[in-house]
C-alpha positions in Angstrom: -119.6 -105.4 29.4 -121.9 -105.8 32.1 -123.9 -109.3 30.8 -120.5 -110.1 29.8 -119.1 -109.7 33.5 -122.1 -111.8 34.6 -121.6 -114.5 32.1 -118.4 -114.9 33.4 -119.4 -115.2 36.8 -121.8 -117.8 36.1 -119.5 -119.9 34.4 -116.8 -119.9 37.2 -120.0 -120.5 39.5 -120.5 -124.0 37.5 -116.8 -124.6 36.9 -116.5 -127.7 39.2 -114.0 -128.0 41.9 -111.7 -131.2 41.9 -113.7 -133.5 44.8 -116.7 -132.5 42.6 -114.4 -133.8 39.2 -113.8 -137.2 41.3 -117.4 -137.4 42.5 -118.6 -136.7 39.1 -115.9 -139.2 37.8 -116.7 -142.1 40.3 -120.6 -141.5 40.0 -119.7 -142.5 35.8 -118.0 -145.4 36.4 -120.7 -147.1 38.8 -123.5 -146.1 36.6 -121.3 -147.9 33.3 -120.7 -150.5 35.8 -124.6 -150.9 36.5 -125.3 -151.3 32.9 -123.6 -154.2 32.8 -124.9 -157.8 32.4 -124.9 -160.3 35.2 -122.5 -162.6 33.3 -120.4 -159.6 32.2 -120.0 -158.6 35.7 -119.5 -162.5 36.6 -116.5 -163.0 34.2 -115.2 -159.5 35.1 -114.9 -159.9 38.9 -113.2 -163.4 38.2 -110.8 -162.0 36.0 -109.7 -159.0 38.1 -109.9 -161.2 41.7 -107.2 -163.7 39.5 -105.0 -160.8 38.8 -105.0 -159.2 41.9 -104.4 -162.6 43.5 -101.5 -163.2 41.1 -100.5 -159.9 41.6 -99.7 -160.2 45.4 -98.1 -163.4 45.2 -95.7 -162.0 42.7 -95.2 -158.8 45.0 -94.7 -160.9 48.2 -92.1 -163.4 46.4 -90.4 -160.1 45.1 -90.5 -158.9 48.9 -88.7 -161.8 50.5 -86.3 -162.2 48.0 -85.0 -158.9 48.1 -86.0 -157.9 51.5 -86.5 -160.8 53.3 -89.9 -159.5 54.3 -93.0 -161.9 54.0 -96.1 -160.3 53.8 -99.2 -161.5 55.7 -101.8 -164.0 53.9 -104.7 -161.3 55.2 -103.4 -159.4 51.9 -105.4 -161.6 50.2 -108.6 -160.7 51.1 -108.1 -157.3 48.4 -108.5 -159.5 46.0 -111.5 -161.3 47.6 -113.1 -157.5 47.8 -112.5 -156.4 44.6 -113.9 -159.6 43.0 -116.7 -158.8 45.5 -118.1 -156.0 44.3 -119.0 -157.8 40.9 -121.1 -160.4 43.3 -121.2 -163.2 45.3 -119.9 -165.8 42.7 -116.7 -164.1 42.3 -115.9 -163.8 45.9 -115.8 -166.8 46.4 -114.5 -168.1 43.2 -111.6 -166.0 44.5 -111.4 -167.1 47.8 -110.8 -170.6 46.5 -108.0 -169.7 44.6 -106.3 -167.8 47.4 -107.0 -170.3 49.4 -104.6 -172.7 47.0 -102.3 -169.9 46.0 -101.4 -169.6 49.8 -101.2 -173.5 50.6 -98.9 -174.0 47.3 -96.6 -170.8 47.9 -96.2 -169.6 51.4 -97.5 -173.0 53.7 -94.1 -175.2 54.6 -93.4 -177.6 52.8 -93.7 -175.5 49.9 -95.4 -176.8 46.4 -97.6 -179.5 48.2 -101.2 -180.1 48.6 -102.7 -180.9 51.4 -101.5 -179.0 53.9 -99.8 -181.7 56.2 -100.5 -180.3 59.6 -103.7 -179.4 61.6 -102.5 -175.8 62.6 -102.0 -175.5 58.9 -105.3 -176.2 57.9 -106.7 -174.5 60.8 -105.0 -171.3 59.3 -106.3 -171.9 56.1 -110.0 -172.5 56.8 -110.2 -169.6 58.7 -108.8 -167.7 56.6 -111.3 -168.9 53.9 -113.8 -168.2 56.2 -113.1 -164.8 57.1 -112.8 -164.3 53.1 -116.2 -165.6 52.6 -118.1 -163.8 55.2 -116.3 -160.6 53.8 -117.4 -161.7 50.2 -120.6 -162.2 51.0 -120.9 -158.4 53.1 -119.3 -156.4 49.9 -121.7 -158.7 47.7 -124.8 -157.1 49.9 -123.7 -154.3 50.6 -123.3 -154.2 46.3 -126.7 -155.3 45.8 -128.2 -152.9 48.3 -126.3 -149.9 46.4 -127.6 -151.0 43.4 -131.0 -151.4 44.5 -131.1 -147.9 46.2 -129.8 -146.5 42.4 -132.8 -148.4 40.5 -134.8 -147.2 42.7 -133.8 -143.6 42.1 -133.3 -144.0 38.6 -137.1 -145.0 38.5 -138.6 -143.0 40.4 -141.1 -139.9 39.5 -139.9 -137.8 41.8 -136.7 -135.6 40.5 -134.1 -136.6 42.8 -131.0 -134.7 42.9 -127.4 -134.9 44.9 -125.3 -131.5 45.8 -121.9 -131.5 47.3 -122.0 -129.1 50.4 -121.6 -126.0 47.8 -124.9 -126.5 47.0 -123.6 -127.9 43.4 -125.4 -130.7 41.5 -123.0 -134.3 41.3 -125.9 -136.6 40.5 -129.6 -136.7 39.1 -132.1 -138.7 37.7 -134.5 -139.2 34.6 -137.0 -137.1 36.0 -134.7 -134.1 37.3 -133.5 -134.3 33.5 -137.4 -133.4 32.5 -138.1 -131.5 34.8 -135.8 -128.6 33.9 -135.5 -129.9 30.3 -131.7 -130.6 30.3 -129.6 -133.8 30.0 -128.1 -135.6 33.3 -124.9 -134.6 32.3 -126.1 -131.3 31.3 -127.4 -130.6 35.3 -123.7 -131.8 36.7 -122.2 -128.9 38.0 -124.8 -126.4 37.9 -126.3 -124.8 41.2 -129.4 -126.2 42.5 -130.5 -123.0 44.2 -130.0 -121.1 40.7 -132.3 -123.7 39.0 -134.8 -123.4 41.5 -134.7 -120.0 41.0 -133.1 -118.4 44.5 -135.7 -117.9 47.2 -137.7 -116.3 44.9 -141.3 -118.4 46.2 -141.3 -116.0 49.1 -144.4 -116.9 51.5 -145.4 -119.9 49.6 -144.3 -123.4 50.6 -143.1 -124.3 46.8 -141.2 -122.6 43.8 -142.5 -122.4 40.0 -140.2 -124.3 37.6 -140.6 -123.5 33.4 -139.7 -126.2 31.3 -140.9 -128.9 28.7 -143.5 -130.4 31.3 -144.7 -126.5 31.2 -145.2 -124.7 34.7 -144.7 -126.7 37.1 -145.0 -126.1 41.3 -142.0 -127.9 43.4 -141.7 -128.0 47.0 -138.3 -129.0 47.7 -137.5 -131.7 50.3 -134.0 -131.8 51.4 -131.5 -134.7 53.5 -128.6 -134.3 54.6 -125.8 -136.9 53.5 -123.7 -138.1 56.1 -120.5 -136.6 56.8 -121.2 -133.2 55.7 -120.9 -134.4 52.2 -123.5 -132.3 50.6 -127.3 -132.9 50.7 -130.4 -135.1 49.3 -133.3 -132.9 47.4 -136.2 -134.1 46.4 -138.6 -132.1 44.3 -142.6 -132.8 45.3 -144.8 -131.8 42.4 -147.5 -130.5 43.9 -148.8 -128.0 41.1 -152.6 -128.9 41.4 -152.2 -128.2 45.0 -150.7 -124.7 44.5 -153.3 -123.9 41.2 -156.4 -124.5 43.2 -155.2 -122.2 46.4 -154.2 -119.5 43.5 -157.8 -120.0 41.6 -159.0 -119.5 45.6 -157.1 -116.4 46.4 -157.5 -114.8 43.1 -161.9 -115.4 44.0 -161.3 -114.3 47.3 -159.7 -111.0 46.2 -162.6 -110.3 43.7 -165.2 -111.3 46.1 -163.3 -108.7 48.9 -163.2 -105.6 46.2 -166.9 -106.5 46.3 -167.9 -106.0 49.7 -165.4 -103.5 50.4 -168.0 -100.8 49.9 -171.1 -102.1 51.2 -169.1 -103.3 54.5 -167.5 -99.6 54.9 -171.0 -98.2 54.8 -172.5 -101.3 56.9 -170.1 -100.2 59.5 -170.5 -96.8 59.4 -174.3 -97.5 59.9 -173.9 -99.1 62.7 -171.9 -96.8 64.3 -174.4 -94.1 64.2 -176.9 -96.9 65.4 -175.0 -97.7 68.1 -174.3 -94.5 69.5 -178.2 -93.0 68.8 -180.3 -91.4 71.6 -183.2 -93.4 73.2 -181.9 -96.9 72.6 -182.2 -99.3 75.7 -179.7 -101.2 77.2 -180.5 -104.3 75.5 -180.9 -102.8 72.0 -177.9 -100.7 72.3 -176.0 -104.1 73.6 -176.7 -105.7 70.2 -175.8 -102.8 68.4 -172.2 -102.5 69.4 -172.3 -106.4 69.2 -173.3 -105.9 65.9 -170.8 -102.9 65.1 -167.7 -105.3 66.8 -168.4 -108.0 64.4 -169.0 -105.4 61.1 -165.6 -104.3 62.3 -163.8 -107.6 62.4 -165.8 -108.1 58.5 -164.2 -105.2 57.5 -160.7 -106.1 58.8 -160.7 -109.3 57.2 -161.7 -108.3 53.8 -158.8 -105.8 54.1 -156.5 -108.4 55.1 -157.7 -110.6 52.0 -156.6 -107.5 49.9 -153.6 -107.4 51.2 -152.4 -111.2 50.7 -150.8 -110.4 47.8 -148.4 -108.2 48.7 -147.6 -110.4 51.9 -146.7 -113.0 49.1 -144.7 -110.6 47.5 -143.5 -109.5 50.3 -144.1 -105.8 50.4 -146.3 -106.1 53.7 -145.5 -103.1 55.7 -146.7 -101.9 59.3 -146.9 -98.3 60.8 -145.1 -99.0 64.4 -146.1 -96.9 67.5 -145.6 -97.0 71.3 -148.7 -99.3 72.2 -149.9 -100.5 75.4 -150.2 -104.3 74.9 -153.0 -104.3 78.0 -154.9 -102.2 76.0 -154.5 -104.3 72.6 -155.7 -107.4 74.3 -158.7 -105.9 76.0 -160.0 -104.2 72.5 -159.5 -107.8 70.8 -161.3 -109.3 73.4 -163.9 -106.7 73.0 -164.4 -107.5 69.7 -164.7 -111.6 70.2 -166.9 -111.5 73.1 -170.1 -111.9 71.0 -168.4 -115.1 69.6 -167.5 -116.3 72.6 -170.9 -115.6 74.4 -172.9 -118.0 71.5 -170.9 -121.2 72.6 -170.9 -120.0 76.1 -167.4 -119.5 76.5 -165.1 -116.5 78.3 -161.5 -115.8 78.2 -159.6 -115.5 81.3 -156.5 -112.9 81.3 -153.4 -113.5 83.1 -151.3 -110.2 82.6 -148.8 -107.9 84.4 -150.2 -105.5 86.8 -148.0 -102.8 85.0 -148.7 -101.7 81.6 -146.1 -103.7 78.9 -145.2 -101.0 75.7 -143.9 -102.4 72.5 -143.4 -100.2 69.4 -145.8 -102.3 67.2 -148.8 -101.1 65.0 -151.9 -101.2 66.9 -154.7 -101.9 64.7 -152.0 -105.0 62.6 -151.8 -106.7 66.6 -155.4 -106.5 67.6 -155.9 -108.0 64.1 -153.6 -111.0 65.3 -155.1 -111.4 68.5 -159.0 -111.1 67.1 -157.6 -114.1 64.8 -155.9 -116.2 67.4 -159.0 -116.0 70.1 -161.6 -116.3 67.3 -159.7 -119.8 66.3 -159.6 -120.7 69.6 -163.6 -120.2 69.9 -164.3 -121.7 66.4 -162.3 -124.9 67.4 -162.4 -125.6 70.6 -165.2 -127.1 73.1 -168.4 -125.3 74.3 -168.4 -123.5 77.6 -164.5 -123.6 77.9 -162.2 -121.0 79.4 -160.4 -119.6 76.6 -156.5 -118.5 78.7 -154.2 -115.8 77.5 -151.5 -114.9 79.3 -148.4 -112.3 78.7 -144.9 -113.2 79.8 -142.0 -111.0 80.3 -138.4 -112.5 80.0 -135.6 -111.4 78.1 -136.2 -108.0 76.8 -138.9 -109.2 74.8 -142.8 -110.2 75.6 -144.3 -113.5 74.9 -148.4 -113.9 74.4 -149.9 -117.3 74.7 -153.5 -118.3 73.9 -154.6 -121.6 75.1 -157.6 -123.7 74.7 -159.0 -127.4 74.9 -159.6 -128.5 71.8 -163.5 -129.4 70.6 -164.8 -132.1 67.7 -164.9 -129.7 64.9 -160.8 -130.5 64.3 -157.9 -128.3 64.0 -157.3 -124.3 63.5 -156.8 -123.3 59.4 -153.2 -124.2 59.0 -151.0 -121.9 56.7 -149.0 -124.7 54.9 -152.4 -126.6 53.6 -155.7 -125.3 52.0 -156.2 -121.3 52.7 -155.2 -120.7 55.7 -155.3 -116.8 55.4 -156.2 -115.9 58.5 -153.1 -117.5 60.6 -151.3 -116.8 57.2 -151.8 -112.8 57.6 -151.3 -113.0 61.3 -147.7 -114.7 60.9 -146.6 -111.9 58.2 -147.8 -109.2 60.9 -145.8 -110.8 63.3 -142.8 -111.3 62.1 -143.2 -107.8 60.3 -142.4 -107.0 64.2 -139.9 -109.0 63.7 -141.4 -111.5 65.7 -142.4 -114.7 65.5 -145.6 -117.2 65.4 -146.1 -120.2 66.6 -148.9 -123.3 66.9 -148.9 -126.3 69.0 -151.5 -128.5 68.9 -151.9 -131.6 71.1 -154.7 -134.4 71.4 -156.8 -132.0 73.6 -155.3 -128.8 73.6 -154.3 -126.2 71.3 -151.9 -123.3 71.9 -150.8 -120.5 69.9 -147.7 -118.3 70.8 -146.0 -114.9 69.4 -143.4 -112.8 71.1 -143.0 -109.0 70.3 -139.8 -107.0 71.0 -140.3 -105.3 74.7 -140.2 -101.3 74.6 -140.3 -100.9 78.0 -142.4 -100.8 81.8 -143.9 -98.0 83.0 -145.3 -98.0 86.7 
């Protein structure tokens, strides 16, 4: 009963509405009418601009003989459109006859040719005009529609059209491949369901199955005017997501590798650092040495855990934290960075000490990453700024530095980018938020945290 049930639901999900049945209707028609030759379409829009021309002179005879009720000679430009839409030729072919039609019919005195006064034939060249320069904007406006749907039809890239349900009214060749399925076949359906939901989680595409095999999608989408649905665009970019795979998937064998050996580096150290008899300078490099065997080991913990930040299982044990402290420890552990390019980071922070309920060791982790990146890639001997903010119940950290020759911090969205990667899922596992701003000459990176409180 139950896959029955949901059967049933997923039919009346693609059960289109009536717009949808017009759309899908209208979008038939102009693709049969597309597929027709250019003398087809000639003799076609000369046909139906003589009828409709016809037609209005018999309805306007029939309208002042019974009513006595004349109606205007701009009526005639209906027929001038509708012949436009098959081109230019038949516009004007149209016009000319209209043109006639109204000097024989409805121009005093009736049933001659040519008109016999000036303001006659004033009326009726402006009234060809205005038909011609109407003719001649359908017939572009035509040709431009019709060059925007070759265009689609031809392109690589599957295209699709959604009303504002999100439901698919229009598609091209390679949409059909994509997913394996007929034009036809796709009208109706849901685009989020044949994307599969928001199942891709962290990563900046989804994985589509079908006849081309597995295939990685980012989805780009437009919005059609009016609120009439959207544009999406599906960017195959599957060797892009296969090589950062193969890159994570070595990453996490070389990290269960050094696990162990940095564990017991660390724990080395330690005892090193805090031994009897060492000197000042000696016992300087050690805990420089210790600082940066700690930060080793947090980063091949963090490469562990990527996958389930992709899979979104990343949790975080929250405590009452002073942030003070946080930043001082991170700074701690970045100082011997900072000391071989000669720079230093200045603080700007509240006298009183700012609490958030955050996990300690997940924020000096986010920190170490943000001030190491803003070491790695900015200029020598620079002043590395972090400041804290208060507003709003919540607190906002800013690290800001002028920008060096090496180029820009790892970015998230291209290549690895783990370490701003793991920092963004800490974050917003805080349930806040991670930002990056990079200008010609300066870089600055931003979260905010929920605010606790302010003790004196």
């Amino acid at each position: 009963m139950t896959m029955l049930a949901e059967g049933n639901a997923r039919l009346l999900q693609r059960r289109p509405t009536r717009p949808m049945l017009w759309d899908m209707r209208w979008t038939l028609l102009l693709d049969r009418w597309d597929r027709l030759g250019p003398w087809a379409r000639l003799r076609l829009g000369i046909v139906l601009g003589q009828i409709g021309i016809w037609a209005i002179v018999l309805v306007t005879l029939l309208a002042e003989a019974l009513f006595n009720v004349r109606t205007p000679a701009v009526s005639f430009l209906l027929p001038v459109l509708l012949a436009s839409c098959f081109g230019l030729a038949p516009g004007l072919a149209t016009t000319i006859v209209a043109v006639l039609v109204i000097d024989y019919f409805f121009i005093e005195p009736v049933g001659l040719w040519p008109p016999s006064t000036l303001n006659d034939v004033l009326v009726l060249v402006s009234l060809a005009g205005l038909a011609v320069i109407v003719s001649a904007l359908v017939a572009a406006l035509t040709r431009t529609r019709r060059t925007y749907q070759s265009l689609v039809q031809a392109a690589p890239m599957p295209i699709l059209r959604t009303d504002p349900q999100g439901r698919i009214t229009g598609a091209n060749p390679a949409a059909a491949l994509l997913f394996g399925r007929s034009v036809d076949a796709l009208l109706g359906d849901s685009l989020e369901r044949l994307l599969g939901g928001d199942e891709h989680g962290e990563r900046p595409w989804r994985r589509i199955t079908g006849p081309l095999g597995s295939r990685a999608v980012r989805d780009v989408r437009a919005q059609q005017p009016g609120a009439q649905g959207s544009i999406c665009m599906l960017q195959d970019v599957t060797t892009e997501a296969d090589l950062l795979e193969h890159k994570e998937a070595f990453l996490l064998r070389v990290a269960h590798e050094l696990r162990t050996p940095v564990t017991a580096q660390s724990a080395l150290l330690e005892v090193l650092a805090s031994a009897e008899g060492l000197g000042p300078q000696a016992r300087q490099l050690a805990e420089s040495a210790l600082a940066a065997s700690w930060r080793l080991e947090a980063l091949v913990e963090s490469v562990l855990e990527l996958p389930s930040i992709r899979a979104g299982e990343f949790q975080i044990e929250p405590a009452p934290v002073a942030l003070q402290q946080v930043i001082g420890e991170a700074v701690t552990m970045v100082e011997p960075l900072l000391r071989l390019r000669q720079q230093h980071v200045e603080l700007d922070l509240p006298r009183r000490s700012v609490m958030v309920h955050a996990d300690r060791r997940r924020l000096v982790q986010v920190l170490v990453n943000l001030l190491s990146n803003a070491s790695r890639y900015g200029a020598d001997r620079q002043v590395v700024n972090l400041a804290m903010i208060r507003s709003d119940g919540r607190v906002l950290v800013e690290v800001r530095n002028q920008r060096g020759p090496e180029g820009r911090p790892e970015d998230p969205s291209r290549g690895l980018g783990l370490g701003l990667t793991i920092a963004r899922a800490i974050v917003e596992a805080h349930h806040g938020r991670l930002d990056l701003e990079l200008a010609e000459r300066e870089a600055l990176a931003r979260f905010s945290l929920p605010l606790v409180s302010t003790v004196g």
